[in-house]
Each structure stands twice: as structure tokens, then as C-alpha cells.
C-alpha positions in Angstrom: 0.0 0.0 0.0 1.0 3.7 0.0 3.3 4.2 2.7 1.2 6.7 5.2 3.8 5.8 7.9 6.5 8.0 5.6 4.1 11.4 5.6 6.4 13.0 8.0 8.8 12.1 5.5 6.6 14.3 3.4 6.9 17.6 6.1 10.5 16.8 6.4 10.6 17.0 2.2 8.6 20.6 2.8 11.3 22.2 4.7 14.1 21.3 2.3 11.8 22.7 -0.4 10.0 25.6 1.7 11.8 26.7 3.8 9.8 26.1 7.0 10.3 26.6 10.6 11.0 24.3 13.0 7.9 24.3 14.8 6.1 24.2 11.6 7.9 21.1 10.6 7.5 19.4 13.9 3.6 20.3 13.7 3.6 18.4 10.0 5.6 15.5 11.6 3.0 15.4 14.5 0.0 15.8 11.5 1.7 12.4 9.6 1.6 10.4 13.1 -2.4 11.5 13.0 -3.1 10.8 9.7 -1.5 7.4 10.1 -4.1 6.4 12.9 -7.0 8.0 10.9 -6.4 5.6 8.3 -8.6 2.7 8.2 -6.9 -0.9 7.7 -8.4 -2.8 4.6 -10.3 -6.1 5.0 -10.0 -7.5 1.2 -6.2 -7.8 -0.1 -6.8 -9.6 -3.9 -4.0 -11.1 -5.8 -4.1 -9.8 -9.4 -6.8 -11.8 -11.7 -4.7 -12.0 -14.6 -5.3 -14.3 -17.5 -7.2 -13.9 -21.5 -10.2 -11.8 -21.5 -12.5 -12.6 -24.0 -10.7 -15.9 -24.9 -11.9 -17.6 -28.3 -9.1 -18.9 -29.2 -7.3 -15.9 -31.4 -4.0 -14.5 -30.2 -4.5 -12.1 -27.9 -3.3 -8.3 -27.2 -0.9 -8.8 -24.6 -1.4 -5.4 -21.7 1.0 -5.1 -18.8 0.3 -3.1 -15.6 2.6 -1.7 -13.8 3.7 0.7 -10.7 1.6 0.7 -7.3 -1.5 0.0 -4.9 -3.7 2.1 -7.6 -2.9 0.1 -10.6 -3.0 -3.2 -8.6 -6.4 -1.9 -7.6 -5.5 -2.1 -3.4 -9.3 -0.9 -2.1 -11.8 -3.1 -3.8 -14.1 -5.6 -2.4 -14.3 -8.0 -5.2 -11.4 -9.2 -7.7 -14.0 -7.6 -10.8 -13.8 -4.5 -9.4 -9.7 -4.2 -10.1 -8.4 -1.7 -12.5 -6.9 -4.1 -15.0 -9.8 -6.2 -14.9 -12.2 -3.2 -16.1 -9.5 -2.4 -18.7 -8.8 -6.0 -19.8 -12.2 -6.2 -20.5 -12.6 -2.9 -22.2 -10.4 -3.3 -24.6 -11.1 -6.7 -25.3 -14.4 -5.5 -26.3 -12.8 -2.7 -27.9 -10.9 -5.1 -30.0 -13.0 -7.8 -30.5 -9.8 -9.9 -29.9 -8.9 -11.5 -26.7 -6.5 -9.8 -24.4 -4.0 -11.2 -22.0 -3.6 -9.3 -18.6 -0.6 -9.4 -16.5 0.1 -7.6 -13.8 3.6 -6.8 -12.3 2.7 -3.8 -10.1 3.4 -4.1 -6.5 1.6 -2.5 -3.9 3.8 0.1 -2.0 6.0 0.4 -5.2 8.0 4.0 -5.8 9.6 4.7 -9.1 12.8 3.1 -8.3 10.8 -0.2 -8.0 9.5 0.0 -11.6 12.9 -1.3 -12.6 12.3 -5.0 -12.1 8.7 -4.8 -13.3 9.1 -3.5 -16.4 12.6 -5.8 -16.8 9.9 -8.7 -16.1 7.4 -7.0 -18.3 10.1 -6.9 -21.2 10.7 -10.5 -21.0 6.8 -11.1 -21.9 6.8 -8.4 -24.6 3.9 -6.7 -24.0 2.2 -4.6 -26.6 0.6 -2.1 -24.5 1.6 -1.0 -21.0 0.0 1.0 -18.4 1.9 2.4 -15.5 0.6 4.2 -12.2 3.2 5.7 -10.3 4.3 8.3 -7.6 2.4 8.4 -4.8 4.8 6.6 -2.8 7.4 9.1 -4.3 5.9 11.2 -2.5 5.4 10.1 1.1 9.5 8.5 0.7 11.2 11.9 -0.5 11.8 10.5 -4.0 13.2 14.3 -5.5 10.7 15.2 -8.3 13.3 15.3 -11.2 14.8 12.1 -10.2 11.7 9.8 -10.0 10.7 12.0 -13.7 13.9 10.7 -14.7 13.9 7.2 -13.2 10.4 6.8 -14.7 11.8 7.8 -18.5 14.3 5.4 -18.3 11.9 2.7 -18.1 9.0 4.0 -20.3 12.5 4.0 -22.9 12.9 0.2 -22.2 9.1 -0.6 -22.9 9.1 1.6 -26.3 12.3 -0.2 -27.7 10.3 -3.3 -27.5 7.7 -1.8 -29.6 5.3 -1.4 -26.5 2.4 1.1 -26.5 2.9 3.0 -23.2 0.0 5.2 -20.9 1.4 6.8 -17.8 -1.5 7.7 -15.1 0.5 10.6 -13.2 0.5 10.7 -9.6 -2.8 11.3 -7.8 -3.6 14.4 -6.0 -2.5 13.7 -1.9 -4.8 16.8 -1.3 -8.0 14.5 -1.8 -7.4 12.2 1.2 -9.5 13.8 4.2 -7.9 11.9 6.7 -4.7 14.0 6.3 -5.3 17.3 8.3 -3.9 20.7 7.2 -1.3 22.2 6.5 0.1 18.7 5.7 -2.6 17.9 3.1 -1.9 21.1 0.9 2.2 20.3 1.6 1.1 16.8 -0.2 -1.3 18.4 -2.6 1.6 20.9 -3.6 4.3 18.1 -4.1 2.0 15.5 -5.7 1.0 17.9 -8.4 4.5 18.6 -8.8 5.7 15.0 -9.7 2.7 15.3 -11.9 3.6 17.7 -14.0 7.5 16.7 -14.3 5.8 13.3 -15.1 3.9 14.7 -17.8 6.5 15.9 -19.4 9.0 12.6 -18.8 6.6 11.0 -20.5 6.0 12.9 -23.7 9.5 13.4 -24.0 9.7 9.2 -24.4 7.1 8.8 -26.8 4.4 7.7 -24.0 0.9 8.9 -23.2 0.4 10.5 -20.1 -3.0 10.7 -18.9 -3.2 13.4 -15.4 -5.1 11.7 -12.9 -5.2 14.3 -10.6 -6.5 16.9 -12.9 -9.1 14.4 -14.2 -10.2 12.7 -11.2 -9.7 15.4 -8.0 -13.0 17.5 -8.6 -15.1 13.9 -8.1 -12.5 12.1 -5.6 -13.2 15.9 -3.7 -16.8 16.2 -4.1 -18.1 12.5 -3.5 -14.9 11.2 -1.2 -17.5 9.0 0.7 -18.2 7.4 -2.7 -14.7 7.5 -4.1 -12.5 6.6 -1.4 -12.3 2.5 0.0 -13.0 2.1 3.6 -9.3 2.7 4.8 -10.3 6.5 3.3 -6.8 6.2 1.8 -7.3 3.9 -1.5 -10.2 4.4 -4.1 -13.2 2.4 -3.6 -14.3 0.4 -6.9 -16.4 3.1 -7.8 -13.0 5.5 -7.5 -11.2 3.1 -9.8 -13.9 2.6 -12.3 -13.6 6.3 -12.4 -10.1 5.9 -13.2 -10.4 3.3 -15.6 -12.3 5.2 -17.6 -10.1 7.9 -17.8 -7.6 5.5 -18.9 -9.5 3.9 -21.5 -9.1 5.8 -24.4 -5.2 6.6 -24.3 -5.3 2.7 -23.7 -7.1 2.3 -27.2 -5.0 5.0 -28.5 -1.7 2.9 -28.0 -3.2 -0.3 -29.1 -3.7 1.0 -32.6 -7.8 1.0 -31.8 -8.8 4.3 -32.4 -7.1 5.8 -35.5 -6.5 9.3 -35.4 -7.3 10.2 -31.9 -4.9 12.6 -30.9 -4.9 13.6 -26.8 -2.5 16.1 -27.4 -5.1 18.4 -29.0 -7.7 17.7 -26.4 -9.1 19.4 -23.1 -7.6 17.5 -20.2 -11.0 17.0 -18.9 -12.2 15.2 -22.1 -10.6 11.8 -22.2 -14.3 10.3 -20.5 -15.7 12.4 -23.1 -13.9 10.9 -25.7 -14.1 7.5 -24.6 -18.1 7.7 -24.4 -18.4 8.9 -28.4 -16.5 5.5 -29.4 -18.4 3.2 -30.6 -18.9 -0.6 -28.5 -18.2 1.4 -25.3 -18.4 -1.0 -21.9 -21.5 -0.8 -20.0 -20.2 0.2 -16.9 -18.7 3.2 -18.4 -21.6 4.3 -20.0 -23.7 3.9 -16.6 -21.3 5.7 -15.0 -21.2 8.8 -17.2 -25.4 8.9 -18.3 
């Protein structure tokens, strides 16, 4: 999981960065050792359901997930309710092929620990990857131009094996309730910075990035008792079918699915958009956004 335990890492980061005062840092220190007992402890731990979605038989389009607790899916109360299980089946329908998930995210992961998934990845040759990473930057000091850098370096890897690659950047910290103020906007302020030296890592290496904060903080702000799983840390299945289909299109992007969609020339907030005027959209995704 994200490691909460390392928030005061996150005042101690604000210092260096901020300049802050003593007391203020101890105060953020003290606010980590809070948030830490606010959040819940999670009853449902799944192992990742990969396998063929959609098998008949055909060769299948082989997608690799990778990074942390939000792309294993860490929150939800049944296996279907996982990230790569929504996104499996999405594009398999997509398709109309089968498509083989694997997962080699790792709950708790930082950047640095993308290294031996995607080296495992590689070995699989996967043809479209999604990775969803830097949370755990965040909360273990991970500099923001070194995790950007760390995270290029292995986008690079997946793109010289002729792998479509989606980023989701780094969610916004500021959304989790259970971490009081000041040390929710320090969070807020560092998480978005990642994000943004993330976004343009991942440009720069020929992969999509798709801003999860940007995307997803209005709702994860306005329905948090909806969005957030009951630790009040990790989403809650209806959180990542949220992010899932935000994800989507970028996803069909890569994969050669939708010809001629170009995110660069779109709205931040329009990937759902986009994904809903596609034809053979999922079900779930259409509920969600009626």
C-alpha cells in the first residue's frame, strides 16, 4: 500500500523545499503520526486476476500493468472490481480480440521499484503497458526530477520493444481527508508537482500521459465518501472505475484502436468524453457517465 507511515517524510521534504520553521515542521511530523491512525486498515487484499479476456481462441493483445496500490487496484471488495480487470475487459471488447492481462505492479512500489517490473514486463513483450506511479514518491522523498527521470528510463525500455505506453500521473494527496492541514496542501503541492515533471518525462519518451489528478480530484473531492475505499486512503471500486475510464481511451490509443485520436489536442478533462463517443463502449462506463 501507499506508505502513510513515511508522511512526515513528506513535512521533512517541505522544509528542504520551503523553507519552513521548526515548529512548523515538527507540527507536519505530528499531522503524519495522526493521519497514520485515521487511516482505516483494509479487510480485502486480492491477488491480481490476470489471465485472457475474452478468450476464443485468437492471439490475444498482450497489456502489462505496472507501478503501485492504484494500478493493482488495493481498495476493492471484489477481484472484478480491479483496474486491470475493467481495462482487460474494455479493450477486449474494444478489439474484438482476446486480451492477456498481466500484472507486475506491486503495492507500496516508488519509481525506483518500476525497474524489475518492467525488466519482467520486457521479458513477456507486452504490446501495450499502463503504469501508475508516484504516490509513494511522494510520502518517501523520492526528488521530483529524479523519479521523472527514473520513470523515463523505463518508459525507454518498454518503447524499444515496440510497447504502447500510458502513464497515469501521480494522484492528488490533497483529496485524502484523513490527512489534516497544512500537511494535506504540503502533499497536494508536491503531488501535483511530480505530476507535472511526469507529464513531461513521458511525452518526451514517446508515451501517453494521462493526469489523474487533474481528471479525477473534482469527483474524488466532491463524492470522497463514494470515491474513497474504507481505509479512506485507496479508491473504492467506484473510485477506480472512475479511473479506468479515464484510462481507457489513451489505452485504445496505444493499441492501434482508435485511428487518429490525438490527446494532445484535447481538453484535459475530455478523455471520459472521448471515450463515451466510441463506438462498443463497456456498460459500466456508460452507466457511470449517463
Amino acid at each position: 500500500m501507499i506508505g502513510l507511515r513515511t508522511l512526515r517524510a513528506v513535512a521533512m521534504t517541505a522544509a528542504t523545499l520551503g523553507g519552513l520553521s521548526g515548529a512548523l515542521v515538527g507540527l507536519l511530523t505530528e499531522q503524519g503520526r495522526r493521519a497514520r491512525l485515521a487511516i482505516g486498515v483494509l479487510e480485502h487484499l486480492w491477488p491480481a486476476p490476470d489471465g485472457v479476456y475474452r478468450d476464443d481462441g485468437r492471439d490475444p493483445l498482450r497489456l502489462a500493468l505496472l507501478g503501485d496500490s492504484m494500478a493493482v487496484g488495493v481498495g476493492v471488495t471484489h477481484p472484478s472490481q480491479m483496474p486491470g480487470v475493467l481495462l482487460a475487459q474494455a479493450l477486449a471488447e474494444e478489439a474484438e480480440r482476446p486480451v492477456r492481462l498481466s500484472t507486475y505492479a506491486i503495492s507500496g512500489s516508488t519509481t525506483r521499484d518500476l525497474v524489475p517490473q518492467v525488466d519482467a514486463a520486457v521479458r513477456d513483450a507486452p504490446q501495450v503497458a499502463l503504469i501508475i506511479i508516484g504516490a509513494n514518491d511522494v510520502t518517501s522523498r523520492l526528488g521530483v526530477r529524479e523519479s521523472a527521470r527514473l520513470l523515463g528510463e523505463q518508459i525507454r525500455k518498454l518503447r524499444a520493444v515496440g510497447c504502447g505506453v500510458v502513464v497515469g500521473t501521480c494522484p492528488d494527496l490533497g483529496t485524502v481527508r484523513p490527512i489534516p492541514q497544512p500537511l494535506r496542501f504540503v502533499g497536494r503541492q508536491y503531488s501535483l508537482r511530480l505530476a507535472a515533471a511526469q507529464t513531461a518525462e513521458v511525452r518526451r519518451d514517446g508515451g501517453v500521459p494521462v493526469s489523474l489528478s487533474n481528471l479525477l480530484s473534482p469527483e474524488f473531492m466532491a463524492r470522497h465518501l463514494d470515491m474513497f475505499s474504507s481505509d479512506r486512503f485507496h479508491p473504492s471500486a467506484v473510485g477506480y472505475e472512475a479511473a479506468a475510464g479515464v484510462l481507457l481511451a489513451p489505452l485504445c490509443q496505444v493499441a492501434g484502436l482508435w485511428q487518429g485520436w490525438a490527446p494532445a489536442a484535447l481538453p484535459v478533462r475530455s478523455a471520459a468524453a472521448m471515450a463515451l463517443r466510441q463506438s462498443r463502449v463497456p456498460a459500466w462506463l456508460q452507466r457511470r457517465h449517463a
